[in-house]
C-alpha positions as CSV (number, residue, x, y, z in Angstrom):
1,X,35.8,-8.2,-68.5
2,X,32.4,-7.2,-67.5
3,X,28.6,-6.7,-69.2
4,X,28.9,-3.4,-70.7
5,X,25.3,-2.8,-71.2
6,X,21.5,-3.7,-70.2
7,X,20.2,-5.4,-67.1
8,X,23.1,-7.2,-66.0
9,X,25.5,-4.1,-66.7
10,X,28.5,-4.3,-64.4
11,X,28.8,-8.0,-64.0
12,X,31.7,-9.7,-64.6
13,X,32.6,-12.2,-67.0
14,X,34.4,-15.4,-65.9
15,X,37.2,-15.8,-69.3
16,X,38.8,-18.9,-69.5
17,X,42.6,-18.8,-68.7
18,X,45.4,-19.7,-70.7
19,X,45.7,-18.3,-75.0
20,X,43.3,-20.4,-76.7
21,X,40.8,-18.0,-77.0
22,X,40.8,-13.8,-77.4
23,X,38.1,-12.3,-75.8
24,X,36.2,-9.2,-77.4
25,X,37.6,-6.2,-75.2
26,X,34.8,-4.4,-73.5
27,X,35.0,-1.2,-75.5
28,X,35.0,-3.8,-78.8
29,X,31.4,-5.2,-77.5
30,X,30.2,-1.7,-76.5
31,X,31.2,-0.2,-80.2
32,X,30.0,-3.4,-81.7
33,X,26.6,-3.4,-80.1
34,X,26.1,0.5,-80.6
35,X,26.5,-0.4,-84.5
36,X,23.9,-3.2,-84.1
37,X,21.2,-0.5,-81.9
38,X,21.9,2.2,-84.2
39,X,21.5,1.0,-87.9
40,X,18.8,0.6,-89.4
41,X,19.9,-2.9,-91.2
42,X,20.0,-4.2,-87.9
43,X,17.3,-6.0,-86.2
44,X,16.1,-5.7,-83.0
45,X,17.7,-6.8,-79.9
46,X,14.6,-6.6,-77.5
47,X,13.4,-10.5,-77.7
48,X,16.2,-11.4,-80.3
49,X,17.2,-15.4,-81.0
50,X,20.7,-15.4,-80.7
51,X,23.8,-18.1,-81.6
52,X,27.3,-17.3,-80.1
53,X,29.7,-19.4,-82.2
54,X,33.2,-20.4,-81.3
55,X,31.6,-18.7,-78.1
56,X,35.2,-18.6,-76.0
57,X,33.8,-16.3,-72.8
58,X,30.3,-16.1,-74.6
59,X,30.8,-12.2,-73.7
60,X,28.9,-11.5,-76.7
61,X,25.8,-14.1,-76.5
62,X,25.8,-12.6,-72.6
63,X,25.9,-9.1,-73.9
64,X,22.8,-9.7,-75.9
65,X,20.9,-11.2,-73.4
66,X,21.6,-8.8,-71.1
67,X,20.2,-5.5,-74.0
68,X,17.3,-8.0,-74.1
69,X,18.0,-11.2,-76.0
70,X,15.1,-13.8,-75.5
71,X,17.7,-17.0,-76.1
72,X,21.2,-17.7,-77.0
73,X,23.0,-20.8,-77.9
74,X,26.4,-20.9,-77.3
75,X,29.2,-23.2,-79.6
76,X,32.0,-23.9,-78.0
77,X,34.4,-27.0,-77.8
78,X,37.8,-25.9,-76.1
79,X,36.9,-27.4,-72.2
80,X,38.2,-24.3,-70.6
81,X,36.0,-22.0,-72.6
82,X,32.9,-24.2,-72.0
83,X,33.6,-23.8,-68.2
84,X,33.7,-20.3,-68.2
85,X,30.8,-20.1,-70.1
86,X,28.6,-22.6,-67.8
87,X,30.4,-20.4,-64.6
88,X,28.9,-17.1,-66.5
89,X,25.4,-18.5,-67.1
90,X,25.0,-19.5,-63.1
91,X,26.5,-16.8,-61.8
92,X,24.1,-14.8,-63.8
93,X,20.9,-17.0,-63.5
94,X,20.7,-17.6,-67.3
95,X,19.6,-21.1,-67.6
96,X,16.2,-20.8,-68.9
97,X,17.5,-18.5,-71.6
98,X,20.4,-20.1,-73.1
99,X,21.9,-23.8,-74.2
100,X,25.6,-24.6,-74.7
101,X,26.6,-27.0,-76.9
102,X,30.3,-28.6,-77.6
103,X,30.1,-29.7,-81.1
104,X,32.4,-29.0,-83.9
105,X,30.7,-25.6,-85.2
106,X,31.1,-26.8,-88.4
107,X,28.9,-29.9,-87.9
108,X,26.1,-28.9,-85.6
109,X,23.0,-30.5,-85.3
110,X,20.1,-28.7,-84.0
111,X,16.5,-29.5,-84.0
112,X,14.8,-26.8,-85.0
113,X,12.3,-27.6,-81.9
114,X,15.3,-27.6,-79.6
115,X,15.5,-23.6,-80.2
116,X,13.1,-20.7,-80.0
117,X,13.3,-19.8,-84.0
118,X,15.7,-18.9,-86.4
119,X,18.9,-16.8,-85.3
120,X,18.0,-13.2,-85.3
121,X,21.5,-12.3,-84.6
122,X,25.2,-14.5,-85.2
123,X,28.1,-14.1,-83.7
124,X,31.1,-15.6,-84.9
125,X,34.7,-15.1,-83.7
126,X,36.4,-18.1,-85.9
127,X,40.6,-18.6,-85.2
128,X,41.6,-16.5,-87.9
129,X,42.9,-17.6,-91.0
130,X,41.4,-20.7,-91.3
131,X,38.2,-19.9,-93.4
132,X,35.4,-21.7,-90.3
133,X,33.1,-19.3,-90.4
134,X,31.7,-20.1,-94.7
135,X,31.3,-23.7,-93.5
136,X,29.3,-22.9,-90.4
137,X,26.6,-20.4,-92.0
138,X,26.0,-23.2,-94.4
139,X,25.4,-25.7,-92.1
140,X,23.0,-23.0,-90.4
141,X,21.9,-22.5,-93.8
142,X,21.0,-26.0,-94.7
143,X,19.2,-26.5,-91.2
144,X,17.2,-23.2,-92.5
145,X,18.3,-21.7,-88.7
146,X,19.0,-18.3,-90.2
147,X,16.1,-15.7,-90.0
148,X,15.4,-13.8,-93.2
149,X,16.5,-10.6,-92.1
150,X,19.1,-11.4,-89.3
151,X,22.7,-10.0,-89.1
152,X,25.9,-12.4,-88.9
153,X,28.9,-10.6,-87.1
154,X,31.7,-12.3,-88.0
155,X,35.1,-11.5,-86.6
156,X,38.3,-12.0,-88.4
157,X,42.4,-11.0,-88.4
158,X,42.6,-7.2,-89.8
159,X,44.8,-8.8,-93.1
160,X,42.5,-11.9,-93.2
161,X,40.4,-11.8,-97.0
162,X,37.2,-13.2,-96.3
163,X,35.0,-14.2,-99.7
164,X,32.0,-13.1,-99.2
165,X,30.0,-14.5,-102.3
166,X,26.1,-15.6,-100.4
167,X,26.8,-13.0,-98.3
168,X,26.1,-9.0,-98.1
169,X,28.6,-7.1,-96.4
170,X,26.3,-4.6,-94.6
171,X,29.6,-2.6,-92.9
172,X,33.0,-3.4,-91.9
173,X,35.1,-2.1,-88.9
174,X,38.3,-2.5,-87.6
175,X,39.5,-2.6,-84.1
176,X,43.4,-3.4,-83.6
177,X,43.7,-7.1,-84.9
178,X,40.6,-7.8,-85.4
179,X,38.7,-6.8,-88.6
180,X,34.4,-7.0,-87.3
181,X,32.4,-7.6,-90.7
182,X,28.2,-7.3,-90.3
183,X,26.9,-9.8,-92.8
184,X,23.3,-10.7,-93.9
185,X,22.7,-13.6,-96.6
186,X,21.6,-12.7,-99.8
């Protein structure tokens, strides 16, 4: 896997081994941020606050840093994906521009002065079929750590119903197993 995009284009992204996690394929992240550059529900990327949950890789928190994210926070508890993620953020000299933290997704606590803002942009790539990504956004909800006009990509199995009440769907894609859903609250 590599950065598709941006000013780290070409760099390659340590993935941790074994099947816990599924990264997003390179030509998934390159459709994926098209969509986000291109519509005009999206908001910008240039200086963007950005959370990565259930990070694995944190291909996609990477990817938006490198098309100009100002800060991303990455969520990820599974040791091997953590590692991977701390090896990426050395190996591309990202530490003034990102935290990782190992909490439960679902429980995170954040000060508010620990971050740059409210998250501009979301990404969420829950284990499928298990409904993680409702109880997360209300946690980010309650901790008012959404931005009022910010995008939530959420990631989910292709035959996986997601209930979308609170939440716009803004467009829907689907790319082999995975069915890609851009959200905003409403």
């Amino acid at each position: 896997m590599r950065i598709v995009s941006g000013k780290l284009r070409g760099r390659n992204i340590a993935t941790p081994s074994g099947r816990d996690t599924r990264p997003t394929s390179d030509q998934t992240r390159e459709s994926l941020f098209n969509i986000l550059s291109h519509a005009e529900w999206a908001p910008d990327l240039d200086g963007a606050i950005v959370a990565d949950i259930f990070a694995g890789s944190g291909a996609l928190g990477l990817e938006a840093i490198s098309r100009g994210a100002e800060f991303c926070l990455f969520v990820e508890t599974e040791p091997k994906a953590r590692a991977a993620i701390r090896s990426n953020i050395e190996k591309m000299g990202l530490f003034g521009c990102t935290r990782l933290h190992r909490q439960d997704a679902t429980k995170l606590r954040i000060a508010p002065g620990n971050l740059r803002g409210p998250f501009t942009h979301i990404f969420m790539d829950p284990p499928y079929h298990k409904g993680l990504w409702k109880p997360v956004l209300n946690k980010l909800n309650s901790l008012e750590m959404i931005a009022a006009e910010s995008v939530i990509v959420l990631e989910v199995a292709s035959d996986e119903d997601v209930d979308n009440s609170g939440y716009e769907i803004l467009d829907e894609r689907q790319w082999g197993a995975a069915k890609v859903l851009f959200l905003r609250t409403n």
